[in-house]
N, C-alpha and C positions, 0 to 999 in steps of 0.2 A: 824184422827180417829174421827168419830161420840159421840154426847155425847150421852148415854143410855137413859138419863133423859130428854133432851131438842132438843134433833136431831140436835143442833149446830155442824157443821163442824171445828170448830176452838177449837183445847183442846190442852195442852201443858205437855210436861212430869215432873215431879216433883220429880221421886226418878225413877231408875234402879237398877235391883241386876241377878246377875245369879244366877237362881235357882240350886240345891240344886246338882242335877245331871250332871250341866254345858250344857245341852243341851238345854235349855230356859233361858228367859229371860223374868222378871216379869216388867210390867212397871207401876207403879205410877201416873195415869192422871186429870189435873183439865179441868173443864170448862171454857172458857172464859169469856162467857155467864152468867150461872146461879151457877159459882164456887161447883159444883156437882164433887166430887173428884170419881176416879174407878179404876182397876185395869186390864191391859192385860197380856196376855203372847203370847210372840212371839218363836215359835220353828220349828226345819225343820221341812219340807215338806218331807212327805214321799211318794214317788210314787211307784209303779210298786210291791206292795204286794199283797199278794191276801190270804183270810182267807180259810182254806180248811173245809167246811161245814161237819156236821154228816153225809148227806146221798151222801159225795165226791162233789159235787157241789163246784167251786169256785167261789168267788165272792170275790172282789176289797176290800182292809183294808178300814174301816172306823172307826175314831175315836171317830165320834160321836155316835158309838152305844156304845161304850163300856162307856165315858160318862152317854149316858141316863138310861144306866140299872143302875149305881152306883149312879143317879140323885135319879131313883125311890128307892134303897135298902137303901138309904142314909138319905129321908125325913124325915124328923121330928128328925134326931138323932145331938149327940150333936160333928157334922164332919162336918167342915169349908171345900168348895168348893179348896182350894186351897192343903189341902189335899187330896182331889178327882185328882185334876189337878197329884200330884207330882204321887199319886199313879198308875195311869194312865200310866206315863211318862215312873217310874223304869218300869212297865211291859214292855212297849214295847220297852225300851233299853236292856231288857233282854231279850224278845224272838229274838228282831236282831239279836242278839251277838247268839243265839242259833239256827234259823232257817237263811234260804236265807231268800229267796222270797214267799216263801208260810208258812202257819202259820195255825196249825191244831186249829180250835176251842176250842177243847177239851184244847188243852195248856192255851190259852187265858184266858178260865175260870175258871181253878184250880188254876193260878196265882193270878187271881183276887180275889176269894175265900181264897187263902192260906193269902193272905195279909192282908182281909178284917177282917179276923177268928183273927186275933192280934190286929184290930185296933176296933173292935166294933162288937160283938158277934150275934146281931139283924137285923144290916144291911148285916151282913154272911149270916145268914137263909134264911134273905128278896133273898139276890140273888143267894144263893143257890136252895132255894124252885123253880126259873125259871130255874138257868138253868140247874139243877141236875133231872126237871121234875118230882117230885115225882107225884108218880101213886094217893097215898091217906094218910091219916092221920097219919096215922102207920108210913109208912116212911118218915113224916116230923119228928116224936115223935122220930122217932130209931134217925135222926139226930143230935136232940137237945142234948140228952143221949150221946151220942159220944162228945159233946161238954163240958159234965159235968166232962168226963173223964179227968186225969189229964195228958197233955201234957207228953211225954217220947221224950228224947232228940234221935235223931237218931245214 
């Protein structure tokens, strides 16, 4: 493994733990080089998914989109990357167990939303406001207002 800091090829592991889920595995790395400590995670490989788009279109899982939208909803708030990682994770060990091989968008982003809505109120909106598409002000405002509402257990 590469070091982040130094592009040295020589780094060595220092702590392993199975995450949380049991399907990764969080690795602990130093430098050899410039002792710059960092952190991986190692997890299957998913092939042969495919997301089913709004307008039916399918296209190939990728996990780094769902990443980068939680990267952008997530900046600046006070959510460690490694909860980004785990929340990520449950999602998509939950829509497997739910879906085959195809995997309706819509799913993807109410998961991610319903998770996000317990774990940080700002970064919900941030990525609610992309992917719920609001038209205009209004319906970002009717949203926030539903969040003020008090939870009822189902």
């Amino acid at each position: 493994m590469q070091c982040p800091k130094c592009g040295a090829k020589d780094t060595r592991v220092i702590d392993s733990r199975v995450a949380r889920n049991g399907l990764s595995i969080r690795r602990r790395r130093s430098c050899s080089q410039c002792d710059y400590r960092f952190t991986t995670a190692e997890e299957v490989v998913r092939e042969g998914i495919f997301v089913i788009k709004r307008d039916n279109r399918r296209e190939e899982f990728d996990r780094a989109k769902i990443l980068s939208g939680l990267r952008r909803a997530t900046e600046k708030r006070p959510i460690d990357s490694e909860q980004v990682e785990m929340l990520i994770s449950d999602v998509i060990t939950e829509l497997e167990s739910e879906f085959d091989t195809e995997i309706p968008t819509r799913a993807i982003g109410e998961r991610i939303m319903n998770r996000l809505k317990s774990i940080d109120q700002i970064a919900y909106v941030r990525f609610a406001s992309v992917y719920k598409e609001f038209a205009d002000v209004d319906e970002l405002a009717a949203e926030i207002e539903r969040l003020k509402e008090p939870q009822r257990d189902p």
